[in-house]
C-alpha positions in Angstrom: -21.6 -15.6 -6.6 -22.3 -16.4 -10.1 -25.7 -17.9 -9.4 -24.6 -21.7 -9.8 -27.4 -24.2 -7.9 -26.3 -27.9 -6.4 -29.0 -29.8 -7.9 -29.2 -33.1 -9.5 -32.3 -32.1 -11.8 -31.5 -32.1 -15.6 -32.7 -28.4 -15.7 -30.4 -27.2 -12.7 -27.2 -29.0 -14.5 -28.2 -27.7 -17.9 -28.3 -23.8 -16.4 -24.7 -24.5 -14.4 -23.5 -25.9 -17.7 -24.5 -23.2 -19.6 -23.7 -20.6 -17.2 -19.9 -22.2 -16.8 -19.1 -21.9 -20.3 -21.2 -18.0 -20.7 -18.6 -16.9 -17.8 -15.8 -18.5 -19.8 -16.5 -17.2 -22.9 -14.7 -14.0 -23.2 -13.3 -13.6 -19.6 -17.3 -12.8 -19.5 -16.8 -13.0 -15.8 -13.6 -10.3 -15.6 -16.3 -7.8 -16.5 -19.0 -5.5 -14.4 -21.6 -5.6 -16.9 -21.5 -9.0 -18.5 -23.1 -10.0 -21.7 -23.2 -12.8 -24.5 -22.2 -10.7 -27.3 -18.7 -9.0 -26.9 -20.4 -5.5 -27.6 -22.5 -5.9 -24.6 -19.5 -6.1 -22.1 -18.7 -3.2 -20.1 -16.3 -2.2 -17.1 -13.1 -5.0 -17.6 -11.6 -5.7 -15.1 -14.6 -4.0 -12.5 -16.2 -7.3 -11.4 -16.9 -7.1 -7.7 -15.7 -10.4 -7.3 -12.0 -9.2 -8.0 -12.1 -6.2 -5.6 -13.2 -9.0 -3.2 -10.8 -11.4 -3.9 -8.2 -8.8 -3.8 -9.5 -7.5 -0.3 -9.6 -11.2 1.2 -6.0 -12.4 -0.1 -4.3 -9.1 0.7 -6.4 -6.2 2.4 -7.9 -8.3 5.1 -6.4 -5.5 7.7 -3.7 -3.1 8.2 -1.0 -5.4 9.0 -1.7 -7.3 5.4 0.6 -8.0 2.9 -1.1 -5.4 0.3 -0.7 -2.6 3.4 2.7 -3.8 4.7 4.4 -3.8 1.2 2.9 -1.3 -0.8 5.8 -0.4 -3.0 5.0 -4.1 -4.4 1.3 -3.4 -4.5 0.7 -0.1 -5.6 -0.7 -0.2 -8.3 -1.8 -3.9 -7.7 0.4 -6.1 -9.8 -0.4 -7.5 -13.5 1.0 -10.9 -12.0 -1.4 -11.1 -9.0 -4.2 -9.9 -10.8 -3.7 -12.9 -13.4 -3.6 -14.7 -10.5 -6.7 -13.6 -8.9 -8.2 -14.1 -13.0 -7.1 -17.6 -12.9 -8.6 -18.6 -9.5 -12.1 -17.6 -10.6 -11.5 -19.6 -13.5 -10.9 -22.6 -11.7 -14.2 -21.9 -9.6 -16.0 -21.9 -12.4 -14.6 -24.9 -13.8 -15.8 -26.5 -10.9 -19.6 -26.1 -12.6 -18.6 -26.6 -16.2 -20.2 -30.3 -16.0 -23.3 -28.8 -14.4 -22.4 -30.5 -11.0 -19.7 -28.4 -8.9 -17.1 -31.1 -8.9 -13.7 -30.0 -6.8 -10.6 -29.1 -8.8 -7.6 -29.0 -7.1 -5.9 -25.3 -7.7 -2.3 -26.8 -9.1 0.1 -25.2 -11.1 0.5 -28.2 -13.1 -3.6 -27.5 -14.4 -3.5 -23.6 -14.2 -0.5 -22.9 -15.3 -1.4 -22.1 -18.7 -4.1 -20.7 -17.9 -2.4 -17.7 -15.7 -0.2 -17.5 -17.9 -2.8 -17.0 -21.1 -4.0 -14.0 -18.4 -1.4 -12.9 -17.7 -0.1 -12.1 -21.5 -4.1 -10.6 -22.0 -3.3 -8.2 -19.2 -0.3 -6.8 -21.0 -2.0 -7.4 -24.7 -4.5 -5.0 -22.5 -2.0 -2.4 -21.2 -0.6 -2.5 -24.7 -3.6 -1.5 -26.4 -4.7 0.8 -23.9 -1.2 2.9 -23.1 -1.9 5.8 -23.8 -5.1 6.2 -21.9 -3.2 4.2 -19.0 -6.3 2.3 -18.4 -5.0 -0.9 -16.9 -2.9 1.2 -13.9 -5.7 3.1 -13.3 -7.4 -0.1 -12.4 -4.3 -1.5 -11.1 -4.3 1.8 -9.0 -7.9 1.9 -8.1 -7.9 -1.9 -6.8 -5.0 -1.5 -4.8 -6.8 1.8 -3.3 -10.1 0.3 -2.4 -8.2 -2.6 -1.0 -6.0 -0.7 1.7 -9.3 1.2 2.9 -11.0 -2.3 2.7 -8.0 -3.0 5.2 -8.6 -0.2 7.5 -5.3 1.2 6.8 -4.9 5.2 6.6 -2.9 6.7 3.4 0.6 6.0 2.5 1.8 9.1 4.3 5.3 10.5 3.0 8.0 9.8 4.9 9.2 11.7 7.5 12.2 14.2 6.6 14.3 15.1 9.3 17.0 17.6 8.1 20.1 19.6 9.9 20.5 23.2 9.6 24.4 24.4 7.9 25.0 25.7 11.4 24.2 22.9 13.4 26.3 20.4 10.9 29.0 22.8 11.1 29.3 22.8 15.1 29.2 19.0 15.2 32.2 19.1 13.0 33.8 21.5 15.3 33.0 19.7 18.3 35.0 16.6 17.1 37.8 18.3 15.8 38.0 19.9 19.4 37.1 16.7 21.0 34.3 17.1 22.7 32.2 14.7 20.7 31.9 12.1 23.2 33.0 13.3 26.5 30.4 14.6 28.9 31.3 18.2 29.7 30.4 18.1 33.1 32.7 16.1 34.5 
């Protein structure tokens, strides 16, 4: 995704080396528009990879956890986004040598480091409140994710009222009764 190449020349490891700690530096690789220099980064949070992470782990289709329990996920929540945050982290920390070595995805090694994304998210919200950027994002992810999933809209739920009149003859009919009974008989 981010362009790493399994290769044992000394250029090839050199470029994955380099490239692992660009990404690092600055969440670089939370953003759409990724650059060396701080002022050159645009679109937080925007980084295709995190729509697609978001789509595999919990839009796949409309019986999905994202779909199935969208009071939880709607907007997308700060903790699973940290989450989704940290697990790219540890995929790049697989090149940061310049060889992809596997790192096992533990919460004894990534704890800290969710956590550390987790406090930037609300840092984030924080600074941001009063434009509400981060749950518009939160918002937007969640969004693209349930049409990812083939899932229609949230529709509203169903309201299925009685009239005065009709409430009123049901109470009659049990004082009289003739809840229960079948008058036919």
């Amino acid at each position: 995704m981010f362009g790493f190449h399994s290769s044992q020349s000394k250029n090839a490891i050199k470029k994955n080396r380099a490239l692992a700690e660009g990404l690092k530096e600055g969440t670089n690789f939370a953003f759409k528009h990724m650059s060396p220099e701080e002022d050159g980064r645009r679109s937080f949070l925007k980084a295709p990879l995190i729509q697609k992470i978001v789509n595999t782990m919990w839009f796949t289709n409309k019986h999905d956890d994202g779909v199935m329990f969208h009071d939880y996920f709607k907007p997308f929540p700060y903790p699973a986004l940290a989450l989704v945050l940290t697990a790219i982290e540890c995929c790049i920390d697989e090149w940061v040598t310049g060889t992809r070595t596997d790192i096992p995805f533990t919460i004894q090694e990534y704890r800290g480091v969710y956590e550390s994304h987790l406090k930037c998210l609300h840092a984030f919200e924080d600074a941001t409140k009063l434009y509400n950027i981060l749950p518009g994002i939160c918002t937007r992810l969640y969004e693209v994710g349930r049409i990812h999933s083939g899932a229609g809209p949230v529709s509203a739920p169903i309201e299925i009222t009685l009239s005065a009149r009709v409430i009123a003859a049901a109470i009659k009919e049990h004082e009289e009764g003739t809840t229960t009974e079948d008058e036919s008989d």
